[in-house]
N, C-alpha and C positions, 0 to 999 in steps of 0.2 A: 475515474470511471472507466476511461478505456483501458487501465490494467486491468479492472476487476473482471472485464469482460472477456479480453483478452485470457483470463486465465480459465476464468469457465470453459471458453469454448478449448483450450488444451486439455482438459479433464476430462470434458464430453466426447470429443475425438479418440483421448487413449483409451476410456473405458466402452467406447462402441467397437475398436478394433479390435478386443477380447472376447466380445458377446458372440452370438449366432444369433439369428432371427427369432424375435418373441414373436410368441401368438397372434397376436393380430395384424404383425406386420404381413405377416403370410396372406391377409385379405386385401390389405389398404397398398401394398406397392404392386402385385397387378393389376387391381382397378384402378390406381393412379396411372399407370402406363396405360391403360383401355382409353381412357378420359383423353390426354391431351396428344395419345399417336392416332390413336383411330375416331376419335371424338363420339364416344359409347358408353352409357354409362348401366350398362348391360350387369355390372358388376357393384356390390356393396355398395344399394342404394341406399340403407339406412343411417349412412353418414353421410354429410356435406362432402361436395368437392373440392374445395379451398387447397386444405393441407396435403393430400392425395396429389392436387394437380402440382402442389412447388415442391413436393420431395420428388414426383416422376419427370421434372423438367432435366435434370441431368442426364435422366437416360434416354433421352432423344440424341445426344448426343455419342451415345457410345453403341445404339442402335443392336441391342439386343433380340434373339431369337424369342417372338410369342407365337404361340400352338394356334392361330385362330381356328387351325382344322379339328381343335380338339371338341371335345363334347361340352365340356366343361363353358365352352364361348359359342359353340353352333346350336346345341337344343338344353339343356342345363340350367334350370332357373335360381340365378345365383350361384354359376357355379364358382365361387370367389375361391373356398380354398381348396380345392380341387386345380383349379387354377393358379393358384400360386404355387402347388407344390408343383408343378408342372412346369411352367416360367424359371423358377429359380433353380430345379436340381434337375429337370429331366426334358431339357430341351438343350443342352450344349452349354447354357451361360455360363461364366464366372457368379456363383449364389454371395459370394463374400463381397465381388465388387459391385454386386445391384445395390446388395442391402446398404454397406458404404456411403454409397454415390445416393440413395434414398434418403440416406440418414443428415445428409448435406441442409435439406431443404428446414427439417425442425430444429436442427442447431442453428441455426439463422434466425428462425423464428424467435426461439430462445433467447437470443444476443438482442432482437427487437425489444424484447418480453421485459429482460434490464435497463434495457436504455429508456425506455418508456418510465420505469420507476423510478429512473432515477430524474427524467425531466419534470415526472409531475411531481413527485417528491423534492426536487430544488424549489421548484414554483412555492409549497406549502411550508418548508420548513429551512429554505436557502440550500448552500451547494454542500458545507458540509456535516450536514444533520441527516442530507439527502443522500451520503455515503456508506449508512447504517442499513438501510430497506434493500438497496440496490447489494449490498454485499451480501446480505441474509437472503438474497433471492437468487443470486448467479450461485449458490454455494449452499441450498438446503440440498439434501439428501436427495428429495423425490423429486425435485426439479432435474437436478446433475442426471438422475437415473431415467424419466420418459422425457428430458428435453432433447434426445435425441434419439427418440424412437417413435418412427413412420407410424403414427396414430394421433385421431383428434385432441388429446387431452390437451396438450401444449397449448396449442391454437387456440382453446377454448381462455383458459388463461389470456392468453395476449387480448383476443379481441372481446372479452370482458372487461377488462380494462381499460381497453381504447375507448370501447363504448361510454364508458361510463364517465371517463375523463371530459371527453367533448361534449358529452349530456352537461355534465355540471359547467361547463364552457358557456352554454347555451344559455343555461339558465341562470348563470350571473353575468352574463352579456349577452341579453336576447338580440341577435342579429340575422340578416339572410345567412352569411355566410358561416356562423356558427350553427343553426339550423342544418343547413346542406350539410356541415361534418358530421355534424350528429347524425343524420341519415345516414350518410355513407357508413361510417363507423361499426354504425348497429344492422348494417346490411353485410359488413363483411364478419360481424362477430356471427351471427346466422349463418352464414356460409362455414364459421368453424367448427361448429357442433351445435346440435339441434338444443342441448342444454342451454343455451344460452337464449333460449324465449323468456325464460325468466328477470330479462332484463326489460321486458312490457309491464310486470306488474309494480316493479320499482320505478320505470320514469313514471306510470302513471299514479304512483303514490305521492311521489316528489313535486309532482305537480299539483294532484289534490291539494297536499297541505301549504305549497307557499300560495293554493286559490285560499286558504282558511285562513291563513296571516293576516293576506292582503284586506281579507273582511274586517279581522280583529282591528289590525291597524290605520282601516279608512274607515270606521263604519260612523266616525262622528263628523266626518267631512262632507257625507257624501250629501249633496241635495236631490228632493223628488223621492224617485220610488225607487229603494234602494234594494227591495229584492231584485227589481228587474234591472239590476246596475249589475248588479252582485253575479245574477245567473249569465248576464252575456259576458262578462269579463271570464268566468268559467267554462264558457264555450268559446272564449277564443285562448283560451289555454288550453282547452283540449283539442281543437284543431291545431293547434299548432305542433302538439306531441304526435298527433295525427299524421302529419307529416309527415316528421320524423319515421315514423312505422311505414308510411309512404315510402319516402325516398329507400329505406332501408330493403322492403319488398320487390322496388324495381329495381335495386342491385342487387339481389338476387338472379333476375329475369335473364341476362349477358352471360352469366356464368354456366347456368344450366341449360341456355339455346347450344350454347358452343359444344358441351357435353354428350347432348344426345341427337346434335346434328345425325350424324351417323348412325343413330341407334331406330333401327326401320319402324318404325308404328306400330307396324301390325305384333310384334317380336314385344314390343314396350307392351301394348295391350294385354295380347294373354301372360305377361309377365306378372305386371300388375295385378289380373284378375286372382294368377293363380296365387300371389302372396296373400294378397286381402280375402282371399275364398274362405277364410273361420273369422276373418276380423267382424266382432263383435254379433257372433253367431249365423254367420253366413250371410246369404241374399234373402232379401226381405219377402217373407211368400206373398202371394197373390193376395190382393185384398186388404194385405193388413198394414199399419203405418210403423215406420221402418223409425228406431231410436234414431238419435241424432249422431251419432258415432260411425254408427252403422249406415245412413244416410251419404257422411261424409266419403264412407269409403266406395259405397256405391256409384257417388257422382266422382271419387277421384279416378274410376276402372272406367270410366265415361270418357274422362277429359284425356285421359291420358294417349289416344292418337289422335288429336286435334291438333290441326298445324301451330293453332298462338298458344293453346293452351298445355299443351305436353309437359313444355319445362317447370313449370308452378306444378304440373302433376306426378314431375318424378318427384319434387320436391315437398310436397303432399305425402307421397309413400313414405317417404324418409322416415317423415314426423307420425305418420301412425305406425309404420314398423317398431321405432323407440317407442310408442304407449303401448303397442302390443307388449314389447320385450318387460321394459320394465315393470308394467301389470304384473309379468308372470312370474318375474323373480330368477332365479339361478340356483343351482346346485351348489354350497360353498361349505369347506372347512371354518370353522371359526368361533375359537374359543372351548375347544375339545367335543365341538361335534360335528356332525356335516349334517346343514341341512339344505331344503330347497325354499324356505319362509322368510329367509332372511331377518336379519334381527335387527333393532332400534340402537344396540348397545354397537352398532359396528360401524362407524362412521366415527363418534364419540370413542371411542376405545382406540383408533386405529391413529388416529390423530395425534392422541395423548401417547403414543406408543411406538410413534414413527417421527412425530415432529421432535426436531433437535431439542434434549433435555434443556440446554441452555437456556433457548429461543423463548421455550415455554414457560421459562421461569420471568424473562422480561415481557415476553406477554402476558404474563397473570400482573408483574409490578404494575403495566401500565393500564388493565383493566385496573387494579385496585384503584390505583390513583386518578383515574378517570370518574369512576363511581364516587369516590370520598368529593371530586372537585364539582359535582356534578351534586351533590347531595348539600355540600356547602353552597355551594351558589343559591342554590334554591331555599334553605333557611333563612340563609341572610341576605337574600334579593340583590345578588351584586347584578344578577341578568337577568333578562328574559328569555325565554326559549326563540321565541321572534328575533332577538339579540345574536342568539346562539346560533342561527341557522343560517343569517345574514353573515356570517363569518366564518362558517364552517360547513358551511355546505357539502363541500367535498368531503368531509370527514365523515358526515351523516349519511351523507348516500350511499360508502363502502360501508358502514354498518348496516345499514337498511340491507343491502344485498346481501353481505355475508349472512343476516340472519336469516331472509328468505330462503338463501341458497342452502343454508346446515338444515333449514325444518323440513325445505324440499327433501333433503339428502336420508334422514332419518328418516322420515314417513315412506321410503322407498323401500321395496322389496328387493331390487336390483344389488344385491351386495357383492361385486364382484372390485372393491381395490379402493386405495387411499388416491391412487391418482382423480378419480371424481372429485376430487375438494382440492385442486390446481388450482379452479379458477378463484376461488377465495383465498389462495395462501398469500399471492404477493400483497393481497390489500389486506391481511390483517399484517405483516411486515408495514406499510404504511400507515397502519392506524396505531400498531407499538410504538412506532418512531413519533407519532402527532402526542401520543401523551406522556410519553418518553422525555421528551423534548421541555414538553411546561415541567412534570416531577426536577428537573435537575432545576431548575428557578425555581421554582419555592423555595421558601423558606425554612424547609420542617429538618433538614440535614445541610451541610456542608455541601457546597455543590462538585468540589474533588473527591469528595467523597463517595456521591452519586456515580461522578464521570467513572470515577476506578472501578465502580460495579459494575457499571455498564462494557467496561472493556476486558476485567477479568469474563464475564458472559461471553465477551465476542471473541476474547483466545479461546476461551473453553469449546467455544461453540467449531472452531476452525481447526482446533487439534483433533474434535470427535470425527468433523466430516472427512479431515485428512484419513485419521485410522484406520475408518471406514471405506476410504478406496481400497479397490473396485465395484466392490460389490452395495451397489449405492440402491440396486430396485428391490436387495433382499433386507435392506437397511432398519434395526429398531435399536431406539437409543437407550439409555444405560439403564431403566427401567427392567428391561429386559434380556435388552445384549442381541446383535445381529445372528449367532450362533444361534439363538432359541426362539428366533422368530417364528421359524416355521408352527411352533408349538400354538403362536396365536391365531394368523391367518395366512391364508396362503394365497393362489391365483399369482394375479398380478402385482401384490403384495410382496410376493418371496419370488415365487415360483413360476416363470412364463416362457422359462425355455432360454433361456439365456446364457445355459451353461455347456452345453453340447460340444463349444471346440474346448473346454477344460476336459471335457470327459476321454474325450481324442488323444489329447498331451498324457491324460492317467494311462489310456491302454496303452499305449507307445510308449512310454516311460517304466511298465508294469512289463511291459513284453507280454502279454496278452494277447492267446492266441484266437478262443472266442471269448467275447461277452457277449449276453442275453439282454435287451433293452426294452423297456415301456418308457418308451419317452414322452412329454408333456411340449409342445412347441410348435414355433415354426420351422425347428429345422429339421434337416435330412439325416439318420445316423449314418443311410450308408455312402453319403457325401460326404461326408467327415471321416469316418474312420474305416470305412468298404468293405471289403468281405469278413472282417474279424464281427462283423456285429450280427444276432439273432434277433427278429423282430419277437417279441414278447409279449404278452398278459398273464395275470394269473391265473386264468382259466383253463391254461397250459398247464401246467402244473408244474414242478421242480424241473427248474432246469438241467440240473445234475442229475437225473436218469436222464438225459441226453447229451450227458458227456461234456456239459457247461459247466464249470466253477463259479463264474462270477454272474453278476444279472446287478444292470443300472435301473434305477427305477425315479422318475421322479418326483421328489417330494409333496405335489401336490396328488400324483396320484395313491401314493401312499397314506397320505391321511385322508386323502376320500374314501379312501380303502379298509383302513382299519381302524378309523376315529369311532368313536362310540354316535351310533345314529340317533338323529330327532326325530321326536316321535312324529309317527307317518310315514316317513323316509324308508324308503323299499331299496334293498341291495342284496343281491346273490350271496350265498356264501363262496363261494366257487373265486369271485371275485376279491376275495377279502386277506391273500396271500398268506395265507394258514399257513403254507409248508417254509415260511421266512421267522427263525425265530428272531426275538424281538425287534422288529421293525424299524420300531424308533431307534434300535443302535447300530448304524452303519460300519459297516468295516475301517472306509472312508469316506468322501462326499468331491466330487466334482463343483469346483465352486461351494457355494452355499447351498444348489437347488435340488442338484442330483446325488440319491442316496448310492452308493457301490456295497454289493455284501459279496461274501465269500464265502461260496454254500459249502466246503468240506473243509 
């Protein structure tokens, strides 16, 4: 186990010291530095501070120049990336050794993220059956690629997991001090991403149903009046989940006092007011009775300077900034058009298209074989479901979630990237490995035989991800081939900016006196490669009447650019880089993300 980790985290390290700054790191590493130098949370409220606060813990130490005289931090409501192009390229810093020294905090995370699989996986299937989950997860593609990038998605994974681990803890050994973990557990998976509420409707599912067992299987025992047995035992199950939500809530309360210590009241107030000022149709007029959405937000612009109440009310925003956003959807390429509706098939598509072909093949074997043993049992009454649950608990709860978490995911307008479905990947790795594990004991084949398929899968699987270095966030497997990614979806998908110091090494290499740039990212062009670069759009028009040959553009702006639009979907023609013949065939490409043409 500490090889496997040991080697992730060398992969994760070589391939962030190739990258530049993605997209959103450009938000989350100077609000993380706001959070735990100046304790402000003045910046990118609509994520937790968790992960923010342990990637900006290094840079206390190297004590970097932040602009607080800037606008961006003195009148600026949110001005995050305003502020971070500021912090990292136009204040003095080193931008290579922030992002570095930020990127410290999720590779850790990450190396947690394994360790964790691999200990609840020894617990369920011994130590080495529990070597299968834990290698398929320090070594998928989209792990290796955001486990080391200054954004919540990581974290959301880890403390999904945790959560769920100590939930199921709890509930096959109800105790105070399994209770208390579970609290804490599901207070820090909260503080990782707001996504992870969704872990309230699965404990209180899981609780329902072992209150419906416990009916099934006392209901002949029980003396007197057995409704009113029946209903307090169901109320002391749900107070006790209660709890849980409890404890989970006031660990919360530490983390955001500490945050916005420093963050003046009065500054939080009209902050607050001005974000939520449209949420769910503005202030509720005179007279009339205010939806409940709308209510919430009302009393959260309320709470939000009250000395005990402030911290639950930046943490309030958070959670309706995330329903505002994803209510509204996104502008995305995907699947040859750009829309802003976002689609059902993209979640489902991205999955099947980016998860290791291998991996996919042994997760469909161990769905099959789960379904066929699950369909046998029930013919021929080897079990009961009550049977089934008293022993598998754990197994049942990562499906219960994973399917809540994909129906969540699908019903969402929000289509901006395959990293959203993090936090279900390592637990369907543990639920392959749970019916992995019975298929090789059965009966129905040789069990060397099984094993050989199973490890020709897992060379297969190790040579693709090998191939595949570096370029592990533009990653799609052999379906398609990482070269033709872009053609499926882009964003954070392919394209997030990550390619900017290859574009550096091209002009330098090319002797390039200027290029022309529409860059897509967090980074700087003219910190990278400095006076040779032209800031660009299409709207300019051909760079070459102004005496430019080349022009980088990146591929997500490109196919926003010129994909064929959904209907609805409004876009300039101006915008649509007419004077680039065919678009889709670059000269060359920087990395995977950035397209280079050669206009004469």
């Amino acid at each position: 186990m500490a090889v496997i980790i040991l080697a992730s985290l060398v992969v994760m390290v070589s391939v962030s010291l190739q990258e530049s700054g993605t997209t959103d790191e450009l938000a989350h590493i100077p609000s993380g530095y706001g959070y735990v130098k100046y304790l402000d949370y003045r910046l990118n409220p609509e994520h937790p501070p968790l992960v923010k606060m342990f990637s900006a813990l290094p840079l206390l130490f190297l004590n970097p120049n932040f602009p607080t005289d800037s606008t961006a931090w003195t009148s600026d409501v949110n001005g995050q990336w305003k502020m971070g192009s500021l912090f990292l390229y136009q204040s003095g810093n080193d931008a290579d050794q922030i992002i570095q020294l930020s990127r410290v905090g999720p590779m850790i995370l990450t190396l947690i993220l394994i360790a964790f699989v691999y200990i609840w996986s020894r617990e369920l299937f011994g130590e080495k059956w529990a070597l299968l989950p834990t290698a398929v997860t320090a070594f998928s593609p989209t792990i290796l690629a955001h486990g080391h990038y200054v954004t919540t998605d990581i974290g959301a994974a880890l403390g999904t997991l945790v959560a769920i681990y100590y939930f199921v803890k709890y509930i096959n050994s109800p105790s105070r001090k399994h209770l208390i973990w579970a609290g804490i557990a599901f207070g820090v998976a909260m503080l990782m991403k707001f996504s992870t509420v969704l872990l309230v409707p699965l404990f209180l599912l899981i609780v329902f149903i072992k209150w419906l067992i416990e009916i099934y299987e006392t209901r002949d025992g029980i003396q007197g009046n057995k409704i009113k047995h029946f209903i307090i035992r169901g109320l002391r199950h749900l107070g006790y989940v209660s709890m849980i939500f409890l404890i989970g809530f006031l660990v919360l309360y530490p983390f955001y006092f500490l945050t916005t210590f420093n963050y003046p009241p009065g500054r939080q107030y009209t902050d607050t007011e001005f974000i939520l000022s449209s949420f769910a149709g503005g202030p509720t007029p005179e007279g009339e009775i205010c939806n409940p959405m709308r209510c919430i937000a009302e009393f959260n612009i309320w709470a939000s300077n009250k000395p005990v109440l402030r911290p639950y009310a930046e943490y309030m925003l958070g959670v309706l900034m995330v329903i505002q956003r994803s209510a509204g959807g996104n502008t995305a390429y995907f699947l040859g058009r750009v829309s802003a509706s976002g689609s059902r098939l993209y979640f489902p598509t991205l999955y099947v298209l980016k998860e290791s072909l291998s991996i996919l093949i042994l997760i469909a074997v161990g769905l099959l074989y789960g379904l066929y043993n699950i369909i046998s049992s029930i013919v021929k009454k080897k079990t009961s479901f009550t049977n089934y649950l008293g022993t598998h608990l754990a197994e049942f709860s990562i499906l219960l979630f994973t399917l809540i978490y994909a129906a969540w995911s699908i019903s969402s307008p929000l289509n901006i990237g395959i990293r959203h479905l993090l936090p279900i990947m390592p637990l369907t790795y543990i639920l392959m490995t749970s019916s992995l594990k019975k298929w090789t004991q059965s009966g129905h084949l040789n069990k060397k035989i099984k094993l050989g398929f199973i490890s020709v899968m897992l060379v297969w699987f190790a040579v693709s991800t090998a191939v595949a270095y570096p370029f592990y966030l533009s990653y799609f497997n052999e379906f398609i081939g990482t070269n033709n990614g872009w053609k499926i979806a882009t964003d954070s998908n392919y394209d997030w900016g990550q390619d900017l110091k290859r574009l550096a090494n091209f002009v330098n290499d090319n002797n390039i006196e200027k290029i022309a740039i529409d860059y897509f990212g967090a980074g700087n062009p003219e910190y990278y490669i400095g006076n040779k670069v032209e800031g660009w759009n299409s709207a300019k028009g051909n760079p070459l009447e102004s005496g430019i040959r080349w022009i980088a553009v990146s591929v997500n702006t490109i196919q926003g650019s010129t994909a064929p639009k959904a209907e609805g979907f409004e876009r300039r023609a101006e915008d649509e880089f007419r004077w680039i013949q065919n678009p889709q065939e670059p000269y060359a490409k920087a990395g995977t993300s950035i397209f280079i043409y050669k206009l004469d």
